[in-house]
C-alpha positions as a Markdown table, in Angstrom:
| # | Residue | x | y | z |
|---|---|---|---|---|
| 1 | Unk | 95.6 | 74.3 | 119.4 |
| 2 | Unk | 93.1 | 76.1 | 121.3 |
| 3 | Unk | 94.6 | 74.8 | 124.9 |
| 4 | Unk | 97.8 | 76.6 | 123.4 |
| 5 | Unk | 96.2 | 79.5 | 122.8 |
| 6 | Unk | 94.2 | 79.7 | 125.7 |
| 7 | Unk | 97.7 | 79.3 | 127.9 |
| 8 | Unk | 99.1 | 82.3 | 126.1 |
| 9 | Unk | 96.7 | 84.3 | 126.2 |
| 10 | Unk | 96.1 | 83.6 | 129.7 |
| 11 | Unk | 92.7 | 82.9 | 129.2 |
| 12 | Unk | 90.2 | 79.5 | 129.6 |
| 13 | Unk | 89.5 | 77.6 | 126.6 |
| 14 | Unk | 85.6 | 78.9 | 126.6 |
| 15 | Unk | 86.6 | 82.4 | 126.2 |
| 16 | Unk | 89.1 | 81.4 | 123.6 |
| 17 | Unk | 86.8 | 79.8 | 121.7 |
| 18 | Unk | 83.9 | 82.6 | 121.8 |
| 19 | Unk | 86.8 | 85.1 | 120.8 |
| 20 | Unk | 87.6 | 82.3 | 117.3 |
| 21 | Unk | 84.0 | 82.1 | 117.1 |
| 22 | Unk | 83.5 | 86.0 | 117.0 |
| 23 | Unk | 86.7 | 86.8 | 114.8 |
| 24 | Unk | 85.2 | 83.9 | 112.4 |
| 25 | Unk | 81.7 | 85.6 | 112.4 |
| 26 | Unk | 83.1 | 88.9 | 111.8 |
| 27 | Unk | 85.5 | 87.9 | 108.4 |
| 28 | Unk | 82.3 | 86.3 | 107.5 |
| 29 | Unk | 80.1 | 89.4 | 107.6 |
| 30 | Unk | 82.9 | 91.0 | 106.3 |
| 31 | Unk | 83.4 | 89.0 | 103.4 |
| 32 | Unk | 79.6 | 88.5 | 102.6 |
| 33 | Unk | 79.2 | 92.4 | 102.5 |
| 34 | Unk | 82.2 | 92.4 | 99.8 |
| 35 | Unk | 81.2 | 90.0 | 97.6 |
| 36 | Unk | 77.7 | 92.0 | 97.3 |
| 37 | Unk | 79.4 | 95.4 | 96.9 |
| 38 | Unk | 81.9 | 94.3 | 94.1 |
| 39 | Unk | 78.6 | 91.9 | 92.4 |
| 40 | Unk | 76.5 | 95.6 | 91.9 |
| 41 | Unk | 73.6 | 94.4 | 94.8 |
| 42 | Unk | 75.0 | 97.4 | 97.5 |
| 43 | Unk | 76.8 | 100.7 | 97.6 |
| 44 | Unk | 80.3 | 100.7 | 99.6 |
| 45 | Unk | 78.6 | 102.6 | 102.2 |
| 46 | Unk | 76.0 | 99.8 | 102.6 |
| 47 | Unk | 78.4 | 97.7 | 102.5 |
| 48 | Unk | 80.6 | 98.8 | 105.3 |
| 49 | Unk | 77.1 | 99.2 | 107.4 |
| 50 | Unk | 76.8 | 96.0 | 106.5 |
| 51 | Unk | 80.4 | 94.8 | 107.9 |
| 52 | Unk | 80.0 | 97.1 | 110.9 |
| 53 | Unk | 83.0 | 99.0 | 109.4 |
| 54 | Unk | 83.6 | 102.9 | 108.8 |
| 55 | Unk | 84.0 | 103.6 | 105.0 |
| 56 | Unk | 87.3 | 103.9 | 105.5 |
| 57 | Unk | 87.7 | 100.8 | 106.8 |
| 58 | Unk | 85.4 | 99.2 | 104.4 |
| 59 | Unk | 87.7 | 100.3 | 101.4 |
| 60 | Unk | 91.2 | 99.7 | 103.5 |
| 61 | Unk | 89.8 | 95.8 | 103.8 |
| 62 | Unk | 88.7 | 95.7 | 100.2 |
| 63 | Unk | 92.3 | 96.8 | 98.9 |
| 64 | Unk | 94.1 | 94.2 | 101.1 |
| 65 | Unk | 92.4 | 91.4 | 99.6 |
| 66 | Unk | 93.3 | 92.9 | 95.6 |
| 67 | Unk | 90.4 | 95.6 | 94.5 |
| 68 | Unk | 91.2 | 98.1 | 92.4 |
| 69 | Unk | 88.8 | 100.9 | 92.0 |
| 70 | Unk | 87.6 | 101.9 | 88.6 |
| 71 | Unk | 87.3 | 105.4 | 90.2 |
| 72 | Unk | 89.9 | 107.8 | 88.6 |
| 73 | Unk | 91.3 | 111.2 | 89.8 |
| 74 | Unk | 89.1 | 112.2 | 86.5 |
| 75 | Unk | 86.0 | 111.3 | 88.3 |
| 76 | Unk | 87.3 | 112.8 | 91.9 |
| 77 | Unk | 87.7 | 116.4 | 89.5 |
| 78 | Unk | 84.3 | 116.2 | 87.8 |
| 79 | Unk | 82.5 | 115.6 | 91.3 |
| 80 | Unk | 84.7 | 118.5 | 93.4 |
| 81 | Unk | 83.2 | 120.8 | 90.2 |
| 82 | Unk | 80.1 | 120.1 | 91.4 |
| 83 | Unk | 80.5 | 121.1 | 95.1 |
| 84 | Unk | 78.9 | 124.2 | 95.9 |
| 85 | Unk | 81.8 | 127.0 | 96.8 |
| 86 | Unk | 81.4 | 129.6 | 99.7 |
């Protein structure tokens, strides 16, 4: 499989197999930095830190793999009251 991938990608298997190696690490980090978010141990933000991803990304990758947010457009109202106004 990786000599496969390696000849369409135009590439030698070594650098093929850093780049599964790298992608593998990353899901990894990814997925560890989930798993303590949704357990209570971190806050999203730590959490995508954690991931090296933006928030945005952080929440986009925790939707794709089923979360639903307990955050309602209730709570999204109560915090914007408590922005200062100009």
């Amino acid at each position: 499989r990786i000599e496969k991938l390696s000849s369409e990608e135009h590439e030698d298997r070594s650098t093929i197999i850093r780049k599964l190696v790298m992608l593998g690490y990353s899901d990894l980090v990814k997925e560890k930095a989930a798993e303590k978010y949704l357990s209570g141990k971190i806050t999203l933000s730590e959490a995508a830190h954690q991931a090296g991803l933006t928030l945005w990304e952080m929440e986009t990758y925790l939707v794709e793999r089923g979360f639903k947010s307990s955050y309602s457009v209730q709570d999204l109202e109560e915090e914007l009251k408590l922005l200062p106004t100009r």
